[in-house]
C-alpha positions as CSV (number, residue, x, y, z in Angstrom):
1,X,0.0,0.0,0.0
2,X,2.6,2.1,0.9
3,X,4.5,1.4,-2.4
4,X,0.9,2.5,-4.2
5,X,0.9,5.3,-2.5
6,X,4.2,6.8,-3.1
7,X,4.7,6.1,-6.9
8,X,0.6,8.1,-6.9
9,X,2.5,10.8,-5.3
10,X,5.6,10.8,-7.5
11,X,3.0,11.0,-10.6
12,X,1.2,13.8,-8.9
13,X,4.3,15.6,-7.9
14,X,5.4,15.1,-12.1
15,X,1.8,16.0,-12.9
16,X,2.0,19.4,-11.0
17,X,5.6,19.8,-12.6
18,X,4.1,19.4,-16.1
19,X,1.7,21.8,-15.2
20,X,3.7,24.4,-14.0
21,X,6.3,24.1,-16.8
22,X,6.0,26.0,-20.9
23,X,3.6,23.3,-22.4
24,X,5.9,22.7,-25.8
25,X,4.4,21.6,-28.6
26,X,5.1,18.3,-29.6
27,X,4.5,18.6,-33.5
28,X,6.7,19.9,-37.2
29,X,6.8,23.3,-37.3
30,X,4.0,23.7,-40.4
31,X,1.5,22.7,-37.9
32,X,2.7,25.0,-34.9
33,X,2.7,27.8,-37.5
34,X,-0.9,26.8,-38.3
35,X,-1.6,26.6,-34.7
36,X,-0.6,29.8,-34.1
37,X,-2.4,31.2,-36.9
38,X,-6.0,29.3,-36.0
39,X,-5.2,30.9,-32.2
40,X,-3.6,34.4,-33.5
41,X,-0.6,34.3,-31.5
42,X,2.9,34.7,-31.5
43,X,5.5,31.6,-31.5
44,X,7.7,31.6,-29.1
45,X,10.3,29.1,-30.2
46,X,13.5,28.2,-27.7
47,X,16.3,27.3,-30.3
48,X,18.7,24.9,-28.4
49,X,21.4,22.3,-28.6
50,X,21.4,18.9,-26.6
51,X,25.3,19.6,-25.2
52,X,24.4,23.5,-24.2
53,X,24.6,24.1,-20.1
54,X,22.5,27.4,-20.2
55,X,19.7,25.7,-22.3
56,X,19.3,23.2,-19.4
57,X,19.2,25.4,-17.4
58,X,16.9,27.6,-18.7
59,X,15.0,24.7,-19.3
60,X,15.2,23.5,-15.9
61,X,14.9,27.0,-13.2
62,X,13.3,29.7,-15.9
63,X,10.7,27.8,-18.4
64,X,9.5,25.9,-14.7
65,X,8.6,29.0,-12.9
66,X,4.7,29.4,-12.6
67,X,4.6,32.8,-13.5
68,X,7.0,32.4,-16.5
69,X,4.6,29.0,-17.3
70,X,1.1,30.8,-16.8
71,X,2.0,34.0,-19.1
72,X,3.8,31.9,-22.0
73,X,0.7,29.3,-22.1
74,X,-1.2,31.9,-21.9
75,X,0.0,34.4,-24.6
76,X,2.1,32.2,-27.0
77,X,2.2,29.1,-28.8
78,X,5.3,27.4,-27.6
79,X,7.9,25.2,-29.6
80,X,11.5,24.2,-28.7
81,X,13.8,22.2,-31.3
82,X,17.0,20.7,-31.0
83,X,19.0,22.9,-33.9
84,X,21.3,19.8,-34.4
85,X,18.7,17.3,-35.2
86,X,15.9,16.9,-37.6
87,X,13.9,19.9,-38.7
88,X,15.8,22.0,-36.3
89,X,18.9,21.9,-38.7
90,X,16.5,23.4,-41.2
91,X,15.4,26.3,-38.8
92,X,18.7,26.7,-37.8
93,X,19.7,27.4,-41.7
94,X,16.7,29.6,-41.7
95,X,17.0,31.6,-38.8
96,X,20.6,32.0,-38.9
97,X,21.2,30.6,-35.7
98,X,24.8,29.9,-34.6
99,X,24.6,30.2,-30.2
100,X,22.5,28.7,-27.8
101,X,20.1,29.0,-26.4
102,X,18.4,31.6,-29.1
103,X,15.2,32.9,-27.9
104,X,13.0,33.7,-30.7
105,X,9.8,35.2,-31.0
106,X,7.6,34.7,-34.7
107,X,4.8,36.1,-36.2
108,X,1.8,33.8,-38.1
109,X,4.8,33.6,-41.2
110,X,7.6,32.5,-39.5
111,X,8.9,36.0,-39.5
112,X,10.9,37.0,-36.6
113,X,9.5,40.1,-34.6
114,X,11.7,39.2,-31.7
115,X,15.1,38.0,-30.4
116,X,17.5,37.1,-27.3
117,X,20.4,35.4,-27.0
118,X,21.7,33.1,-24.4
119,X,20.7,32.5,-20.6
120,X,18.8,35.2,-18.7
121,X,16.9,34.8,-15.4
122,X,13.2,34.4,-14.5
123,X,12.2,37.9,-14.4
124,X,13.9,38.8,-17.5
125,X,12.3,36.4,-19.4
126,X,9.2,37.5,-18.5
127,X,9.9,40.9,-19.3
128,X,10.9,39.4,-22.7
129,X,7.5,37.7,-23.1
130,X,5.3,40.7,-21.9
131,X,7.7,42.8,-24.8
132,X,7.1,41.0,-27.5
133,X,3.3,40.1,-26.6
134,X,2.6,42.9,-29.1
135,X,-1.0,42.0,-30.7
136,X,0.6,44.4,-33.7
137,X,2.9,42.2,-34.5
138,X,0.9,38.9,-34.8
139,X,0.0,38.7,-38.6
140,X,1.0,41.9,-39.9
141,X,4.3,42.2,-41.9
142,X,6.0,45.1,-40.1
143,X,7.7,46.5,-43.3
144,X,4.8,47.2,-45.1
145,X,3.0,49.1,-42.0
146,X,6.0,51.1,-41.3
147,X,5.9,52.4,-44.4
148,X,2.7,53.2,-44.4
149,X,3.2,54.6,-41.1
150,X,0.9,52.9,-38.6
151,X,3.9,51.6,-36.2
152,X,3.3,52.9,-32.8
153,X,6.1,53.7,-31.0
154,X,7.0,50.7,-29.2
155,X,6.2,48.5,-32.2
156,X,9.0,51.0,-33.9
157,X,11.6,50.4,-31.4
158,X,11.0,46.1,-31.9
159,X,11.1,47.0,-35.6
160,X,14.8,48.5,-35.5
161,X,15.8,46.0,-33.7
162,X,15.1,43.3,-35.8
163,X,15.7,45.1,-39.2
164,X,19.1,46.5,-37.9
165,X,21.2,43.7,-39.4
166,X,19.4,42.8,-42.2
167,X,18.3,46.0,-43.9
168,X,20.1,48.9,-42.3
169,X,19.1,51.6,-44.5
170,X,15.4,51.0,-43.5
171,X,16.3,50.5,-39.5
172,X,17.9,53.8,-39.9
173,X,15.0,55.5,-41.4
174,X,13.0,53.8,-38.7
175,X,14.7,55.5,-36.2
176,X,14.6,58.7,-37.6
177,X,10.8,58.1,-37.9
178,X,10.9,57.1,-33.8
179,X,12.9,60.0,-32.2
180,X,11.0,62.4,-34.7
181,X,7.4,61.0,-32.7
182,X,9.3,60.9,-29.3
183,X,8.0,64.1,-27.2
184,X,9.4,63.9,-24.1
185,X,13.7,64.2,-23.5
186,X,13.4,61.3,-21.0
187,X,15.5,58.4,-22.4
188,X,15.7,54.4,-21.9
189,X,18.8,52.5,-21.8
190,X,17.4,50.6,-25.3
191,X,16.3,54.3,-26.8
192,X,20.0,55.5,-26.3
193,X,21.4,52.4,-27.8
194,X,19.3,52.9,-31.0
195,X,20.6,56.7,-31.3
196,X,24.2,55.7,-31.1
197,X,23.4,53.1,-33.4
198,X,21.8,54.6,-36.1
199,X,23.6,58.7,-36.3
200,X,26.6,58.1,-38.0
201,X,27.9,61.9,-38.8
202,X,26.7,65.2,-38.0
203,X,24.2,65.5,-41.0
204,X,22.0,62.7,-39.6
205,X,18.5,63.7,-38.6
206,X,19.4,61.6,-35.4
207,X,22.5,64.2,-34.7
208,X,20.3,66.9,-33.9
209,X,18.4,64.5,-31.4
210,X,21.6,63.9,-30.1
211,X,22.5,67.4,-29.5
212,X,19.5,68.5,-28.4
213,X,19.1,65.7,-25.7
214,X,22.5,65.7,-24.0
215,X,21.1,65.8,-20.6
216,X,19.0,63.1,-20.9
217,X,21.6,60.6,-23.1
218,X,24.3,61.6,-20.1
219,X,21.4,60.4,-17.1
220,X,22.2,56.9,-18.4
221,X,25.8,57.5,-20.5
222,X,29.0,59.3,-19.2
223,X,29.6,62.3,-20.3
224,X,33.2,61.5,-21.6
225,X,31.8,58.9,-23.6
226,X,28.9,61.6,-25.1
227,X,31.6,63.8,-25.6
228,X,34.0,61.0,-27.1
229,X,31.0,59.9,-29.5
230,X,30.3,63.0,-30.4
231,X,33.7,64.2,-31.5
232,X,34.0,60.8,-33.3
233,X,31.0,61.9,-35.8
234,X,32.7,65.3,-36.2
235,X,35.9,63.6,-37.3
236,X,34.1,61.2,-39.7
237,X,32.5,64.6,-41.5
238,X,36.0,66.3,-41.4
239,X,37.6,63.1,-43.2
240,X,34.3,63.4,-45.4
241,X,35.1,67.2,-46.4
242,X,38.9,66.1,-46.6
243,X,38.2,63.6,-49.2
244,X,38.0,63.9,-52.9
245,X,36.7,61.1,-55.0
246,X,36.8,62.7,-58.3
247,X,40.7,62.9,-58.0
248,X,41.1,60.0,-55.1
249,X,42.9,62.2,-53.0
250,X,42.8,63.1,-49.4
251,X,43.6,66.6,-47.4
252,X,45.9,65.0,-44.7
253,X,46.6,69.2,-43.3
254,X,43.3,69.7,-43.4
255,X,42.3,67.0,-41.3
256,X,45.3,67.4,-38.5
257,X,44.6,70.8,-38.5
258,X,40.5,70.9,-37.9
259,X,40.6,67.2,-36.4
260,X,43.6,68.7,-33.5
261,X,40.6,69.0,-30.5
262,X,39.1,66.4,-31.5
263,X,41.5,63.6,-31.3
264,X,45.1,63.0,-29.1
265,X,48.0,63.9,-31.9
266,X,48.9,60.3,-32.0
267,X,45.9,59.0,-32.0
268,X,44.8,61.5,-34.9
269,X,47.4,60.7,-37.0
270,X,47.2,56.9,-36.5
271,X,43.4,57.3,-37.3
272,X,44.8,59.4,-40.6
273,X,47.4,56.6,-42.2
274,X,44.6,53.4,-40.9
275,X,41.8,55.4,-43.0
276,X,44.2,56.7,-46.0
277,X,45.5,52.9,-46.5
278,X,41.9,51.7,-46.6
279,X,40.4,54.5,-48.9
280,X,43.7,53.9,-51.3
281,X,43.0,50.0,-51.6
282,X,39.3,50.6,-52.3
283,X,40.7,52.7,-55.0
284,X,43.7,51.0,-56.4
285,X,45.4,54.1,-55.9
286,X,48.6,52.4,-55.6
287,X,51.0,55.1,-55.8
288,X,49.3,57.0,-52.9
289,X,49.1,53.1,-50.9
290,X,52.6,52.7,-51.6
291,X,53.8,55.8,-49.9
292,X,51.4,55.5,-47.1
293,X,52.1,52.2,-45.6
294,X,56.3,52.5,-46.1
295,X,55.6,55.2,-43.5
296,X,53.1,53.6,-41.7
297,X,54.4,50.0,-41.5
298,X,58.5,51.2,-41.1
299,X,58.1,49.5,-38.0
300,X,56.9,46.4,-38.3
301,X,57.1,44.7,-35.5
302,X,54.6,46.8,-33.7
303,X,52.1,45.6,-36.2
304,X,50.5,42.2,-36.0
305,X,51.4,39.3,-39.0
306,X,47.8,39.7,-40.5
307,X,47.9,43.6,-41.0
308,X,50.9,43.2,-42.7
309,X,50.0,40.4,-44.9
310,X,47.3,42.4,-45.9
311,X,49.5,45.2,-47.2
312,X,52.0,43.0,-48.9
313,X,49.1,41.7,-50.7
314,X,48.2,45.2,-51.9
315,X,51.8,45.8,-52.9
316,X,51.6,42.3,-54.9
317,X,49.0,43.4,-56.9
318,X,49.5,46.8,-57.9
319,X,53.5,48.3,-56.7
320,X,56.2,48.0,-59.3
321,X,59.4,49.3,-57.3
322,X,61.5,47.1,-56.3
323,X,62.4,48.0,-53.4
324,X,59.0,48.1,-52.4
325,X,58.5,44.9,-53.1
326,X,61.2,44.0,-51.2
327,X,59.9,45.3,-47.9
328,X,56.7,43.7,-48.5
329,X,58.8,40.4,-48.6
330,X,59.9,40.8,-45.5
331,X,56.2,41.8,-44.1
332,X,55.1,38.3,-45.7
333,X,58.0,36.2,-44.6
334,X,56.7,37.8,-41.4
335,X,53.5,36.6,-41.3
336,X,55.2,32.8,-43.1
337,X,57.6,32.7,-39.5
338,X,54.2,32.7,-37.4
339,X,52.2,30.2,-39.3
340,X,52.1,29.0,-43.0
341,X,49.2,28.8,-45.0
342,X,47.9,29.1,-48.2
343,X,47.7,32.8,-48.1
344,X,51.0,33.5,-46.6
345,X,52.9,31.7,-48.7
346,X,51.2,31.9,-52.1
347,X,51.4,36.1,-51.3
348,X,55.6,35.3,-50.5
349,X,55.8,33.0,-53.6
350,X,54.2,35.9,-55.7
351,X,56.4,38.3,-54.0
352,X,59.8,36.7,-54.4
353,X,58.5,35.4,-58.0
354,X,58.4,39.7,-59.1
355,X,61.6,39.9,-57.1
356,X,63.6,37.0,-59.8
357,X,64.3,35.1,-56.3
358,X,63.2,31.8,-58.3
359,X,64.2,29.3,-56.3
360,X,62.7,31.0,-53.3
361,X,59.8,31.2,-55.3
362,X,59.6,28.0,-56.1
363,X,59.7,26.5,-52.8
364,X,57.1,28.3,-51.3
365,X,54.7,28.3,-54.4
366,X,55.0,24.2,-54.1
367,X,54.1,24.8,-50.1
368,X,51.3,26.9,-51.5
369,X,50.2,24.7,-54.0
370,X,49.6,21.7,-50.9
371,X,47.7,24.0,-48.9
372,X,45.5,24.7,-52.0
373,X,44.8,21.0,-53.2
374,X,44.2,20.4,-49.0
375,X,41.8,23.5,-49.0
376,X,40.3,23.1,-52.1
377,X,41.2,25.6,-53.8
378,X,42.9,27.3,-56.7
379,X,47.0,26.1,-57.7
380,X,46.5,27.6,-60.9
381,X,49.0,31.2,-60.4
382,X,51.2,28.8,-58.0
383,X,52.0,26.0,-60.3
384,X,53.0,28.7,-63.0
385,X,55.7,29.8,-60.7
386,X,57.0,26.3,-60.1
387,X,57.1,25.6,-63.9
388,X,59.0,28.6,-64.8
389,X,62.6,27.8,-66.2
């Protein structure tokens, strides 16, 4: 009897568990989709992996918590897949998900209108829940209503957020669109976030916010940082104004002269060569790349192998001095001393191939040409160089 009466209280005690847990659907995702839509709800879908430690324990102290439980039944139609195993490898290709746990939040089309990622506690999640129980964003397809402008405000901020990384042209515009409605000079932790985000020079619309708020950004951001940003965005207008692209050239006086408060000296000037180098590659302005990184890299140990792989690369493709050449040799035998690959060498063996250094060459086109057949790739330029008499 006793026996009876203990394993009746074990399946009570499991039964209460049940109860008090998310109730996951056990079914494909077509059929949670069209659950959701019969019900108009959101999804909620926990994205996990069977090895991850913070999905169990998600699973085990948050998704068992009886408020957590009650609101999720509740409000959302609940699914959880392993992302390693059956469909879930096809919602992980889908969804783009790489870490665990992802929390995910979908609309009637499988459309994401909500994200988290990794562990976070009870009340958090709860939070998270009640944010994206948004009956806007249940079948509507939030592109189309922004622009027709019938986003309310919080709907807007959920909106950047999700189109920041896939479209952010239009998560920019959003957010001009949100801190143009926004009345009051009261801000959030997530509405400074989105500013910072989204004004990227001084002749943003969002700038002006940014100006015009500096009391309210600084409540929640230190001032040094408000000041730091904001002499960032002047800088990137002064290299802007310093820059010609009809002629590809670039007003290094102007911008140490203007740029002098807004930036240490050093700091300036390292800033100066860093964005010169890059604007000259874009352009194949070789000439003007040449002479920048001899002065830039003349010290090259204080630069790491892969920054000045990257330059003897340049100087591979488009520099004709020898001497030149020579010193980006030496960069790429460099970067060869710290760990061969296919691009180290094949970059050396192209290098010492313009320099007549044949057998030198040679040697390190054939190390290039194993990498390549290991990698998969390309031998073509490398076997040329071992061929040559």
């Amino acid at each position: 009897m006793r026996k009876a009466s203990f394993f009746f209280l074990l399946i009570l005690s499991q039964l209460a568990f049940s109860q008090q847990s998310i109730q996951f659907e056990n079914s494909d995702f077509a059929t949670i989709l069209s659950k959701a839509k019969q019900e108009k709800k959101l999804i909620f879908l926990d994205a996990y992996a069977s090895w991850c430690g913070p999905c169990k324990l998600m699973e085990r102290n948050v998704f068992t918590d009886k408020t957590v439980a009650d609101y999720y039944n509740k409000n959302f139609i609940n699914a959880h897949f392993d992302m390693e195993k059956g469909e879930g490898r096809e919602l992980a290709a889908k969804y783009g998900i790489r870490s665990y746990p992802t929390l995910l939040f979908l609309n009637q089309d499988g459309d994401i209108v909500g994200k988290e990622l990794g562990y976070i506690q009870t009340a958090e999640f709860l939070e998270l829940g009640k944010k994206n129980n948004n009956p806007q964003l249940v079948n509507t397809n939030l592109k189309e209503e922004f622009i027709k402008g019938k986003l309310d405000q919080p709907t807007l901020l959920q909106f950047i957020e999700l189109y920041g990384s896939k479209d952010p042209v239009l998560a920019k515009q959003a957010s001009e669109k949100y801190f143009e409605n926004k009345k009051d000079h009261v801000f959030s932790p997530e509405e400074v976030n989105t500013l910072l985000n989204f004004t990227q020079s001084t002749e943003d619309k969002n700038y002006k916010v940014f100006k015009n708020n500096k009391a309210g950004i600084t409540a929640l951001l230190p001032e040094e940082k408000y000041t730091q940003f904001d002499h960032y965005l002047q800088l990137v207008q002064l290299v802007k104004s310093a820059t010609d692209d009809k002629t590809g050239t670039i007003d290094d006086g102007k911008i140490l002269r203007e740029g002098a408060g807004l930036l240490p000296k050093d700091d300036l000037i390292k800033s100066l060569n860093i964005y010169k180098l890059n604007y000259y590659a874009a352009h194949q302005n070789y000439a003007a790349y040449e002479k920048t990184a001899l002065e830039y890299y003349k010290n090259p140990d204080e630069f790491n192998n892969s920054e000045l792989l990257t330059a003897a690369s340049i100087f591979n493709d488009g520099v004709k001095n020898p001497s030149s050449l020579q010193t980006a040799a030496r960069w790429a035998e460099k970067a060869v001393m710290a760990g061969e690959n296919y691009t180290s060498t094949s970059i050396l063996a192209s290098l010492y191939d313009k320099l007549g250094k044949k057998e030198e060459a040679k040697m390190f086109a054939g190390a290039a040409a194993n990498f390549a057949r290991e990698e998969n790739r390309d031998a073509g330029k490398m076997i040329e160089i071992m061929n040559k008499k």
